[in-house]
SENU-203909 format. One record per residue: x, y, z of N, C-alpha, C, O in turn. Coordinates in pm, whole numbers, padded with zeros to 5 digits, always signed. Atoms other than C-alpha are relative to their C-alpha. Layout:
BEGIN
XYZXYZXYZXYZ...
//
This chain:
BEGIN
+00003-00030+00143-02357-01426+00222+00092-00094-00078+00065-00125-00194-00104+00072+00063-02049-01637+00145-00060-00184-00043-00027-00249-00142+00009+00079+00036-02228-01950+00197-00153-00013-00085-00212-00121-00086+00127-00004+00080-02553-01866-00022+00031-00056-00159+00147-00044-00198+00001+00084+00146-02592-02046-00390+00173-00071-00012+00235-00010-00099-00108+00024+00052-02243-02228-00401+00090+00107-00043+00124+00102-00161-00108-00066+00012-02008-01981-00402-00036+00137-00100+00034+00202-00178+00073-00125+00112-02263-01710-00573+00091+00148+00007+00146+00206-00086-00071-00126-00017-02106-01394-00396+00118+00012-00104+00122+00110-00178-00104-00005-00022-01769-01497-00486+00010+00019-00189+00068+00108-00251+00013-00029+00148-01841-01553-00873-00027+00134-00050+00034+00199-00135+00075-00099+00083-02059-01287-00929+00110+00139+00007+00093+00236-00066-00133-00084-00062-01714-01072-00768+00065+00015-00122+00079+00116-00190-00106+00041+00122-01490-01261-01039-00073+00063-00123-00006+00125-00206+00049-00035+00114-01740-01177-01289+00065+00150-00023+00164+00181-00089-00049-00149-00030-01713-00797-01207+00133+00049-00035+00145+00149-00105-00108-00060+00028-01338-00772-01209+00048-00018-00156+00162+00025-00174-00019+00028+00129-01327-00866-01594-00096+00171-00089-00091+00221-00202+00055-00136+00033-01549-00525-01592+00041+00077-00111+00163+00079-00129-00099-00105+00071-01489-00268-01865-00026+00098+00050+00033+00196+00004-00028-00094-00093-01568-00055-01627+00075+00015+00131+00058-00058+00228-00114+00043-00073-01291+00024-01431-00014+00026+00139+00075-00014+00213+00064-00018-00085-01481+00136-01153-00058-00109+00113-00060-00124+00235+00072+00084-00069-01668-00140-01119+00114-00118+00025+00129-00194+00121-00127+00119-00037-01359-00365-01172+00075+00012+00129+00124-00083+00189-00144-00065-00108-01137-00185-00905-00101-00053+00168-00056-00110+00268+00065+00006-00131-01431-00201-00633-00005-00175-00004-00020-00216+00111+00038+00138-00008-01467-00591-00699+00159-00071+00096+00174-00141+00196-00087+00022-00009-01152-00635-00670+00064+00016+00184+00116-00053+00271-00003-00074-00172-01123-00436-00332-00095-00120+00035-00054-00231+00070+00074+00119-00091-01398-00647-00216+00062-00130+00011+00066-00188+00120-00059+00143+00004-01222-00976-00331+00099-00003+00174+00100-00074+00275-00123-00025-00107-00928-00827-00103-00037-00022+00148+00023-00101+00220+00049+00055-00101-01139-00813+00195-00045-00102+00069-00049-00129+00189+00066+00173-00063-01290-01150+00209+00119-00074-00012+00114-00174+00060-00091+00133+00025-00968-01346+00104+00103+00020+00114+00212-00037+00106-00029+00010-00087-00881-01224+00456-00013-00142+00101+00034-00167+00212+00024+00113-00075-01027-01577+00513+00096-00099-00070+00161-00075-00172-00103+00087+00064-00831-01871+00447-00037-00065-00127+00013-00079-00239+00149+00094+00080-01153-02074+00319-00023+00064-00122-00010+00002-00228+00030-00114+00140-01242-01765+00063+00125-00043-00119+00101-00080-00233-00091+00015+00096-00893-01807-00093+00023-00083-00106+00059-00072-00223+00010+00115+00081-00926-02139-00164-00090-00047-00078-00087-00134-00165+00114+00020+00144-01235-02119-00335+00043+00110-00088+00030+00079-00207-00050-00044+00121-01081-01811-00520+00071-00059-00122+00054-00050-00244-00057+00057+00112-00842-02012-00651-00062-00188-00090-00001-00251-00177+00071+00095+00075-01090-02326-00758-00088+00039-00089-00138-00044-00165+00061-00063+00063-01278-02080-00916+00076+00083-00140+00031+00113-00251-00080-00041+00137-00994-01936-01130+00085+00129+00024+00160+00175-00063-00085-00109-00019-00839-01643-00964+00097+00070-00055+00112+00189-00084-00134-00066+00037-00520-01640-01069+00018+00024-00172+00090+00110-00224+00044-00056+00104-00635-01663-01419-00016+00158-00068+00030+00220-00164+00053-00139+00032-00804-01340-01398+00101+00092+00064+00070+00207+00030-00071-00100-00081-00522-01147-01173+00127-00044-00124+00209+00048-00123-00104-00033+00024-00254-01253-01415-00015+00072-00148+00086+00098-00212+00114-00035+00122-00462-01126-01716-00011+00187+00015+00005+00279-00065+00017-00194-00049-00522-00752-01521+00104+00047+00036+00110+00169+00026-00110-00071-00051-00172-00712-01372+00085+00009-00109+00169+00098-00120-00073-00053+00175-00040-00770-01764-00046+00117-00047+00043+00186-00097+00031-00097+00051-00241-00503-01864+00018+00138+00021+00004+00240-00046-00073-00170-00047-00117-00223-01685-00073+00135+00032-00026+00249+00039+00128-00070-00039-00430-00060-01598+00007+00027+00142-00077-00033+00209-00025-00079-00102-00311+00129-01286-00128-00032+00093-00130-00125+00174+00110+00009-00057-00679+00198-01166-00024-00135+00074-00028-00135+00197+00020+00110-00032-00738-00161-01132+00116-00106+00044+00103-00204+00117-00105+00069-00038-00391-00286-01122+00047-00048+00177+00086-00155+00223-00024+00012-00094-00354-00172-00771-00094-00071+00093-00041-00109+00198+00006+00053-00096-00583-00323-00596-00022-00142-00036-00065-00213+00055-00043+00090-00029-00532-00628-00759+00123-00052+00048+00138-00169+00083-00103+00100-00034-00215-00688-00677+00011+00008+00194+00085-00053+00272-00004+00001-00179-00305-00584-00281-00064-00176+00027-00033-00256+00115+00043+00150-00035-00500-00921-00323+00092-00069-00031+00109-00135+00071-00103+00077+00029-00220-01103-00466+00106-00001+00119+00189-00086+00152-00110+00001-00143-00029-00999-00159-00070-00045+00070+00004-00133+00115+00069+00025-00074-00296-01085+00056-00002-00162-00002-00019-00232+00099+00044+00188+00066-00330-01466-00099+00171-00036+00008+00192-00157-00006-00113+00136-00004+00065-01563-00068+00090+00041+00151+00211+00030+00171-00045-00003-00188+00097-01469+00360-00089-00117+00001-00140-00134+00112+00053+00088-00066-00085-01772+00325+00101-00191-00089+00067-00261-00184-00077+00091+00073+00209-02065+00255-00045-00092-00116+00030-00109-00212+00035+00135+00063+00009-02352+00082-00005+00090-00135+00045+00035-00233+00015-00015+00116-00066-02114-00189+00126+00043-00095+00092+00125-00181-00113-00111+00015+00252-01981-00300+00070-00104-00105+00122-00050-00202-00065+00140+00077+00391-02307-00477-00060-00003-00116-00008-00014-00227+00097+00003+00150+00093-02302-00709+00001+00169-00055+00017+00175-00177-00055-00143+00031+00140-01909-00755+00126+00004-00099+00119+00010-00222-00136+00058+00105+00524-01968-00876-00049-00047-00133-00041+00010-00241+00008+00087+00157+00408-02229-01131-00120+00045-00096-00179-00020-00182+00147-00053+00106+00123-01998-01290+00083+00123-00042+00027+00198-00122-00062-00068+00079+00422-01767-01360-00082+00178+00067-00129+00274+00006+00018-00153-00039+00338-01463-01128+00101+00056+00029+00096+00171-00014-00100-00085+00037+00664-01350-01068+00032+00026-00103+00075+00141-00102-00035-00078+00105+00736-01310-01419-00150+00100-00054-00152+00169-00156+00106-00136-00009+00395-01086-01393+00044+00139+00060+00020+00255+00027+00026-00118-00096+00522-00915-01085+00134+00095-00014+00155+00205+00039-00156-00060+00078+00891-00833-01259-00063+00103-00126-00028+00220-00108+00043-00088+00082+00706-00661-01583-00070+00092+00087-00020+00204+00072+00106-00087-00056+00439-00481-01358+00115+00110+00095+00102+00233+00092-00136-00075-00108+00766-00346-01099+00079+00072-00139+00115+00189-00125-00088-00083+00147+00949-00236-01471-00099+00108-00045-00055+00203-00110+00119-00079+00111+00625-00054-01604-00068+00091+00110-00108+00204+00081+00084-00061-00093+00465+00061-01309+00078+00047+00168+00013+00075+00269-00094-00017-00073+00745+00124-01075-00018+00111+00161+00008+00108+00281+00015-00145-00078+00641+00484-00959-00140+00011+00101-00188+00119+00137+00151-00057-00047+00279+00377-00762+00093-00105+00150+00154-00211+00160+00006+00074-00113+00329+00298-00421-00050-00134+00084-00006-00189+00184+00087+00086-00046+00086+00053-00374+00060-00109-00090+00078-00217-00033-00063+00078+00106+00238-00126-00680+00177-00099+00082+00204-00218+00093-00071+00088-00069+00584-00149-00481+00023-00093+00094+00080-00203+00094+00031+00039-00131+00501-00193-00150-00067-00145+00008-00013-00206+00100+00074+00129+00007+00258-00549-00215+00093-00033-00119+00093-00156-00117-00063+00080+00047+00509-00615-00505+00111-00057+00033+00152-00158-00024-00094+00036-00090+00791-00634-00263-00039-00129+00102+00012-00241+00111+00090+00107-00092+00580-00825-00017-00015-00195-00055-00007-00299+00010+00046+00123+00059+00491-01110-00295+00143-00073-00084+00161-00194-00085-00163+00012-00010+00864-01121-00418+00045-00064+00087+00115-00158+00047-00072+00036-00091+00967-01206-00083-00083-00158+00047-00019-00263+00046+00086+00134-00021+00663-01493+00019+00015-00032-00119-00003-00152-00095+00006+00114+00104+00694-01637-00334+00170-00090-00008+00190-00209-00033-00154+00034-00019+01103-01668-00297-00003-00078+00070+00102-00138+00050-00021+00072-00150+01047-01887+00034-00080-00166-00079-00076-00271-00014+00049+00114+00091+00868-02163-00243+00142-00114-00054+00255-00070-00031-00120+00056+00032+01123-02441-00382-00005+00051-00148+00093-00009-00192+00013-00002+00131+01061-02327-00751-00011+00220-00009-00019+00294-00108-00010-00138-00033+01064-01944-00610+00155+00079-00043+00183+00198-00054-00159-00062-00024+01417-01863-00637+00038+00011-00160+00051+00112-00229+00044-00019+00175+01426-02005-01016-00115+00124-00072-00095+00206-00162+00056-00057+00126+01147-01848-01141+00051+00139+00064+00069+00202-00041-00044-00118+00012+01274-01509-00992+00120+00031-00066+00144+00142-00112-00104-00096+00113+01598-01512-01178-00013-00027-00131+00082-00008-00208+00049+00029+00121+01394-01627-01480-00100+00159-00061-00122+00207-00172+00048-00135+00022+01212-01298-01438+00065+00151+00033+00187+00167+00038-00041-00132+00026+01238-00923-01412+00036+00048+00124+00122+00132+00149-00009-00070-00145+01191-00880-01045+00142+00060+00055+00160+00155+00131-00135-00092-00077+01528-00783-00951+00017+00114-00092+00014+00228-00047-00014-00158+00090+01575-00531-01235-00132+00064+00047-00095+00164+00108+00062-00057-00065+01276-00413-01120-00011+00137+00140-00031+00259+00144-00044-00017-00099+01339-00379-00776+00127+00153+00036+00130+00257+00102-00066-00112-00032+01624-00196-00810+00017+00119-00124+00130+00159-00152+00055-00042+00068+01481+00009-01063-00063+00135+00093-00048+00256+00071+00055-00045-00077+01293+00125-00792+00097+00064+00158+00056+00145+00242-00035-00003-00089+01576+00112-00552+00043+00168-00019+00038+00247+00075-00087-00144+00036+01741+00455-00725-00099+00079-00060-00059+00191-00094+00091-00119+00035+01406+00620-00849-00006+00108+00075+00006+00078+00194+00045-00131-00071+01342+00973-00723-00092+00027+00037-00107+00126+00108+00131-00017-00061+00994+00915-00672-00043-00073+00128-00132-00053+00210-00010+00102-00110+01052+00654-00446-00017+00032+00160+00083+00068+00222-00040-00064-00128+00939+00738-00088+00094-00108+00081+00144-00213+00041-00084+00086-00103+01123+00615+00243-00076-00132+00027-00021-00243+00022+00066+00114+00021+00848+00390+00277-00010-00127-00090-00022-00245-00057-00049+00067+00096+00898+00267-00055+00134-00066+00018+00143-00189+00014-00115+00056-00042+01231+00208+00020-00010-00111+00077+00022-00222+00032-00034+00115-00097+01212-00001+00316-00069-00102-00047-00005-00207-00036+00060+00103+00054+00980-00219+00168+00132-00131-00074+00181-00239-00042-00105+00077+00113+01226-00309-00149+00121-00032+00069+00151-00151+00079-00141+00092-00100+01572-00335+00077-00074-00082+00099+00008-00138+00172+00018+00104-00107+01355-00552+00317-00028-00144-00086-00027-00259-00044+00021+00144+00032+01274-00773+00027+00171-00029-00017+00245-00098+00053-00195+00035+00019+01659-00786-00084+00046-00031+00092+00132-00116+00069-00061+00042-00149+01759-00837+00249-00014-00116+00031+00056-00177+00111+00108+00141-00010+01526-01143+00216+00098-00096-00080+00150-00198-00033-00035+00078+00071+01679-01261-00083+00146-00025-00033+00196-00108-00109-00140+00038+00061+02032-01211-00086+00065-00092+00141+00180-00123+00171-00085+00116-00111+02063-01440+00224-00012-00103-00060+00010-00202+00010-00071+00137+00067+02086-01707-00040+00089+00031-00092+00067+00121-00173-00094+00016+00086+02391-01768-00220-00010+00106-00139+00039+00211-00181+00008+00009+00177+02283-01770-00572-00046+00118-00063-00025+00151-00180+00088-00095+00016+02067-01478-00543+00058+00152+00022+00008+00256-00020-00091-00118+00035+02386-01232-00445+00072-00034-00122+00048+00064-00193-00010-00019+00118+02543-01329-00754-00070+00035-00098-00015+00090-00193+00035-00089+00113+02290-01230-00967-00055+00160+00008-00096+00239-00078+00077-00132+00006+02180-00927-00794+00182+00064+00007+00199+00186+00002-00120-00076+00029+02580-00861-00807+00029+00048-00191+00070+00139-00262+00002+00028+00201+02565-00940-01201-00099+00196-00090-00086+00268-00190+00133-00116+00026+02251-00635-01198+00036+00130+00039+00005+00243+00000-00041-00154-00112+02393-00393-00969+00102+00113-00109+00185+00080-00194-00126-00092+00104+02578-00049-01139+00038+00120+00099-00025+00117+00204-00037-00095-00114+02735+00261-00939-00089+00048+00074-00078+00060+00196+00136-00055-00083+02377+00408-00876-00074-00087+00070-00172-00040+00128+00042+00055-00071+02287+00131-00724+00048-00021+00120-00023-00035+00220-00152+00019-00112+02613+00089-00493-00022+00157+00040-00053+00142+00158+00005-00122-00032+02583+00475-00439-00151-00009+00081-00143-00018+00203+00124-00020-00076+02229+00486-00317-00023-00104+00139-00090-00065+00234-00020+00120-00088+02280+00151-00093+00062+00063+00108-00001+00098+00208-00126-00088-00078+02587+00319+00080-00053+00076+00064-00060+00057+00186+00101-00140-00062+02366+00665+00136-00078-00047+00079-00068+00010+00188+00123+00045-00091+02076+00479+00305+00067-00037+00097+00035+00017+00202-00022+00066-00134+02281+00272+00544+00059+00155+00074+00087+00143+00194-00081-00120-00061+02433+00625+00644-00138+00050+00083-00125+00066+00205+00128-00062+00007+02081+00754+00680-00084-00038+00148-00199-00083+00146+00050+00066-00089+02037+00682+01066-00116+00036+00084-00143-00028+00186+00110-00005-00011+01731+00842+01113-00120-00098-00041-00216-00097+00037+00075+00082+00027+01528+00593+00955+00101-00150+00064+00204-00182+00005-00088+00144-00057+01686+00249+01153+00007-00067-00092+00108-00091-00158+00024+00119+00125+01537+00017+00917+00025+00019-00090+00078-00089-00114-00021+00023+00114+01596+00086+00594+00139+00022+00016+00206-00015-00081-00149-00005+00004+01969+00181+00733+00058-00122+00012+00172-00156-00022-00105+00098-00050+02010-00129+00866-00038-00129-00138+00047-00213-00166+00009+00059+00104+01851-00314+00564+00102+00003-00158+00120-00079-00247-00052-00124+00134+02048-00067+00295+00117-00114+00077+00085-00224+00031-00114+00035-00066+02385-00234+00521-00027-00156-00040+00049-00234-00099-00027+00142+00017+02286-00547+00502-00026-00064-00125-00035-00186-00139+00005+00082+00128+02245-00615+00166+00149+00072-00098+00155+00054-00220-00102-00084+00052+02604-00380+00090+00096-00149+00055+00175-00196-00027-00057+00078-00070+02743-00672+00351-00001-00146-00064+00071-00232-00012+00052+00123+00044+02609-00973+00128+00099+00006-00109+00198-00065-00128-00104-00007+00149+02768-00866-00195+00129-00052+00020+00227-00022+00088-00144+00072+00056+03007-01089-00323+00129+00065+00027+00100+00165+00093-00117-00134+00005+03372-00894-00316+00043-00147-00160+00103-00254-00146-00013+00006+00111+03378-00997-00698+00086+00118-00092+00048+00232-00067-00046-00090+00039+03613-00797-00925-00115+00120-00014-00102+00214+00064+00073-00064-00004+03313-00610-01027-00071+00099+00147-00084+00219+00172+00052-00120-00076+03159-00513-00739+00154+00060+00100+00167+00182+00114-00102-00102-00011+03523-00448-00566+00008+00111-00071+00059+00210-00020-00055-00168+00063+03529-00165-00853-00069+00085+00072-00015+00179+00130+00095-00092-00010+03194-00019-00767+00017+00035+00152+00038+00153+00180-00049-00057-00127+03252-00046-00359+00095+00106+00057+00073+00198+00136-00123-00090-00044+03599+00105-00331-00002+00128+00035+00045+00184+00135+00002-00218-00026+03508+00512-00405-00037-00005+00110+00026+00068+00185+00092+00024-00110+03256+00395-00114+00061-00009+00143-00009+00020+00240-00010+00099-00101+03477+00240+00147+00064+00121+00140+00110+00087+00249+00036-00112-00132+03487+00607+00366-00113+00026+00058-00121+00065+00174+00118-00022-00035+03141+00633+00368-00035-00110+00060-00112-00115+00156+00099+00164-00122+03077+00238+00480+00102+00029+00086+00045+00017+00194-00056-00025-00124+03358+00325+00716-00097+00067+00099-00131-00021+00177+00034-00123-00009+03171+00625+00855-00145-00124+00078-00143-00175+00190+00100+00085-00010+02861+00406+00879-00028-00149+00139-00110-00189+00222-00050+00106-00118+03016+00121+01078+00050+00012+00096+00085-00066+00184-00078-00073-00147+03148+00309+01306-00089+00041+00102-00094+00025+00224+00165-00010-00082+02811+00429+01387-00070-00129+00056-00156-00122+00143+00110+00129+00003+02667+00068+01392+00096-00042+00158+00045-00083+00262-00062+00079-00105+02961-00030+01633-00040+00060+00121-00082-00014+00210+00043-00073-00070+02885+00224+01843-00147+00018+00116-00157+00058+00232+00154+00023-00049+02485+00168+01908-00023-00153+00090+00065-00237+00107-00012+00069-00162+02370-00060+02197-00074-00119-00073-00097-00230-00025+00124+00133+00056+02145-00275+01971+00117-00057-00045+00219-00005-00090-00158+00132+00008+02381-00621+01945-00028-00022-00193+00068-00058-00261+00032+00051+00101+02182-00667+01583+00073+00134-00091+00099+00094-00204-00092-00116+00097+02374-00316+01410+00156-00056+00044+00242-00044-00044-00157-00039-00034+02726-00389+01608-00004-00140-00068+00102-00136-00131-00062+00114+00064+02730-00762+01448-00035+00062-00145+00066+00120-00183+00014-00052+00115+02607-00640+01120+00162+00113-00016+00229+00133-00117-00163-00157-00001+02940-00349+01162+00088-00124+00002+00179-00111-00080-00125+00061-00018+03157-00639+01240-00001-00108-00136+00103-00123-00199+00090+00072+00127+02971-00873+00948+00123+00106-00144+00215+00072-00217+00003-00072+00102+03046-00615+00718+00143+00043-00018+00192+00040-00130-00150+00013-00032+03421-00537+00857+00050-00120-00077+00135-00108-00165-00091+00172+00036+03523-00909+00767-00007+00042-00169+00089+00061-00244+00031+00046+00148+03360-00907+00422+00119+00120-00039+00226+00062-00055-00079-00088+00047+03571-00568+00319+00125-00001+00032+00202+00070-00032-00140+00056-00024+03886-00711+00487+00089-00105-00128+00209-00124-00152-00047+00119+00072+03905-00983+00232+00028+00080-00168+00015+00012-00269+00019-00059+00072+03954-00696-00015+00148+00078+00026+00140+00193+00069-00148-00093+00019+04363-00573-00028-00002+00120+00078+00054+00153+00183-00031-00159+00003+04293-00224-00050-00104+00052+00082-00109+00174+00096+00035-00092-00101+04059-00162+00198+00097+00019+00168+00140-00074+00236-00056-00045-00158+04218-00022+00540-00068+00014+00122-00135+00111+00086+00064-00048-00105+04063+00028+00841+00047+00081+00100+00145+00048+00166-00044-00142-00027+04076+00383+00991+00065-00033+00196+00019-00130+00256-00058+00075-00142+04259+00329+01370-00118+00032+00092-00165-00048+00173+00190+00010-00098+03911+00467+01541-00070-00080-00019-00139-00108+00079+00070+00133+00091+03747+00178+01315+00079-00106+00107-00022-00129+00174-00124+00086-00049+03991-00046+01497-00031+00008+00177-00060-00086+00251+00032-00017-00112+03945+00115+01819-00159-00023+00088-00183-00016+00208+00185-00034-00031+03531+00103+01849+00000-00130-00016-00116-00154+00018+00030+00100+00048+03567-00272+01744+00084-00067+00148+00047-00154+00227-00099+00090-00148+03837-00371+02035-00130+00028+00116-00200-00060+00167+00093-00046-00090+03608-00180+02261-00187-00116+00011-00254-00149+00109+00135+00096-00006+03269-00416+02140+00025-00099+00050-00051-00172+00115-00058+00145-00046+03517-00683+02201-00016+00015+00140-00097-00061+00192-00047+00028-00129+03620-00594+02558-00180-00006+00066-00216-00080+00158+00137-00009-00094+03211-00492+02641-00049-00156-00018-00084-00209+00087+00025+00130-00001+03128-00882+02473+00093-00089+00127+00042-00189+00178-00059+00071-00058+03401-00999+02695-00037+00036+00157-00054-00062+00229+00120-00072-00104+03231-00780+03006-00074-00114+00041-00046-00203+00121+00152+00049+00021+02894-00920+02949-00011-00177+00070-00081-00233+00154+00022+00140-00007+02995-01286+02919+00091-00055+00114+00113-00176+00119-00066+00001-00124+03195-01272+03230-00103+00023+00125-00096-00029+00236+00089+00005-00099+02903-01161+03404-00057-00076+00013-00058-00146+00115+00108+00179+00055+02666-01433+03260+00078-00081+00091+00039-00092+00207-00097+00068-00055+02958-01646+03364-00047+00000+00159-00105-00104+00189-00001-00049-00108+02923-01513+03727-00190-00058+00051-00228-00127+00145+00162-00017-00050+02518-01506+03749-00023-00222-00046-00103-00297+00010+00011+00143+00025+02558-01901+03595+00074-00086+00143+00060-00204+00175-00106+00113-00124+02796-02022+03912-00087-00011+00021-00175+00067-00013+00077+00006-00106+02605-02208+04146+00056+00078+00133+00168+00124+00155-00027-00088-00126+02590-02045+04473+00098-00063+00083+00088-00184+00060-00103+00066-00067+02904-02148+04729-00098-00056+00155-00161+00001+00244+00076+00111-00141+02760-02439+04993+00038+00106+00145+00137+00176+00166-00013-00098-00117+02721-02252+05316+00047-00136+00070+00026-00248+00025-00068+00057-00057+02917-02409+05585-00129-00026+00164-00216+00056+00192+00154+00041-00095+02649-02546+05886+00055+00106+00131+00174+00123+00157-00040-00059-00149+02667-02336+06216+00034-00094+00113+00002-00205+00156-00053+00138-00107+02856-02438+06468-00072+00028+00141-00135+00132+00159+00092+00045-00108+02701-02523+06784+00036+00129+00090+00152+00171+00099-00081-00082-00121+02704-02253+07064+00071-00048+00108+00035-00160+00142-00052+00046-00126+02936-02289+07379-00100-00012+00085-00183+00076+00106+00068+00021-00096+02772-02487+07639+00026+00106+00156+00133+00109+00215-00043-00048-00125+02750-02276+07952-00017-00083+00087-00110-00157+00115-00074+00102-00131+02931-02439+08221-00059+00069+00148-00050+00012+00257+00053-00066-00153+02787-02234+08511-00111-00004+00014-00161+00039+00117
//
């Protein structure tokens, strides 16, 4: 069907999602989503005008239809080449208003988190996100009440993404206010869910120690105790460096202390690292040259 009249299916699709019926728009749209599972499809979406029409429906705020365009918009930038030309058509400052306005739909966060994070990995990605909304957004979403756990992990997995550059914890330090530092804190506590604890931690661990956020941390620094103590504790090496990560950064901060069990659970990771790499050590010797057998005594009788 795809390769019948020049690209007939694929138009007569595009036509559809301009629908004023929202019905018929939403199902086109869905369909788009399915085929641009191909690589080939995408790229005729976008010679055809795609992004045109998706940045046109995700301004409008038309829920019904909103969502499943922007599942295609997630779908179209897991594929690198496009993501450069995405940036420069100004979809993050789409996907920052649509995350401010539309905050509360799941489907909305979840693929707007997703396209946040693949458009950031662009050279012109990083700009246009602090040219746009997406981080107010984001954490907009990070302290909503409607917000499920799911929701959650999504948004701290994109932050997690983005504050491993520089530039990108200063401004999400610049954004951040107690309810944001309060809800961050709570999640990494939250060790039923792994992931979003260990995401929630690692973006508490990034933050600058700026006068500012020193204010907002401090009330905090029993509860990230409390937290790290747990992390040091667990067998996975990726929570106990994150606990020790996160130790340093709050060291460089006067007034925090560290509790003498804090102190004690950290010597202890030390002595099991020092264990470990003693064994390695051991299993790396080569084996000791065996010495040749010596000849038996000739019998003389």
């Amino acid at each position: 069907m795809l390769g019948i009249g020049d690209q007939f299916l694929l138009k007569s699709l595009l036509m559809l999602t301009s629908s004023s019926v929202q019905k018929n728009s939403s199902q086109a749209w869905k369909c788009l989503k399915i085929l641009s599972g191909n690589v080939e499809v995408q790229k005729h979406l976008l010679e055809l005008g795609v992004v045109t029409s998706l940045r046109a429906l995700l301004s409008s705020f038309a829920l019904p239809v909103t969502e499943p365009a922007i599942t295609l918009l997630s779908e179209m930038t897991t594929h690198p080449p496009n993501n450069e030309n995405l940036v420069d058509d100004g979809l993050l400052e789409v996907i920052g208003h649509l995350l401010v306005s539309h905050g509360s739909s799941s489907i909305v966060i979840r693929h707007s988190a997703a396209v946040v994070t693949n458009l950031c990995t662009t050279r012109h990605g990083v700009q246009g996100l602090m040219e746009s909304e997406c981080l107010t957004g984001l954490l907009r979403v990070l302290v909503s009440s409607v917000a499920t756990q799911e929701d959650l992990a999504c948004v701290t997995l994109c932050l997690h993404h983005l504050t491993s550059r520089e530039v990108l914890q200063s401004r999400l330090a610049t954004k951040m206010n107690p309810d944001h530092v309060l809800r961050l804190v709570t999640l990494s506590g939250e060790m039923e869910n792994q992931e979003l604890s260990y995401y929630s931690a690692s973006i508490v661990s990034k933050l600058q120690l700026n006068g500012d956020i020193v204010d907002l941390l401090r009330p905090h620094y029993p509860a990230i105790s409390a937290y790290v103590l747990a992390f040091l504790k667990k067998q996975e090496v990726r929570f106990q460096q994150l606990g020790i990560v996160t130790l340093c950064s709050l060291k460089k901060d006067g007034g925090f202390v560290a509790a003498a069990h804090l102190e004690e659970q950290l010597m202890e990771v030390h002595l099991q690292t020092e264990q470990t790499r003693t064994l390695l050590q051991r299993i790396q010797q080569p084996p000791p040259l065996s010495s040749p057998e010596s000849p038996l005594p000739l019998d003389r009788d």
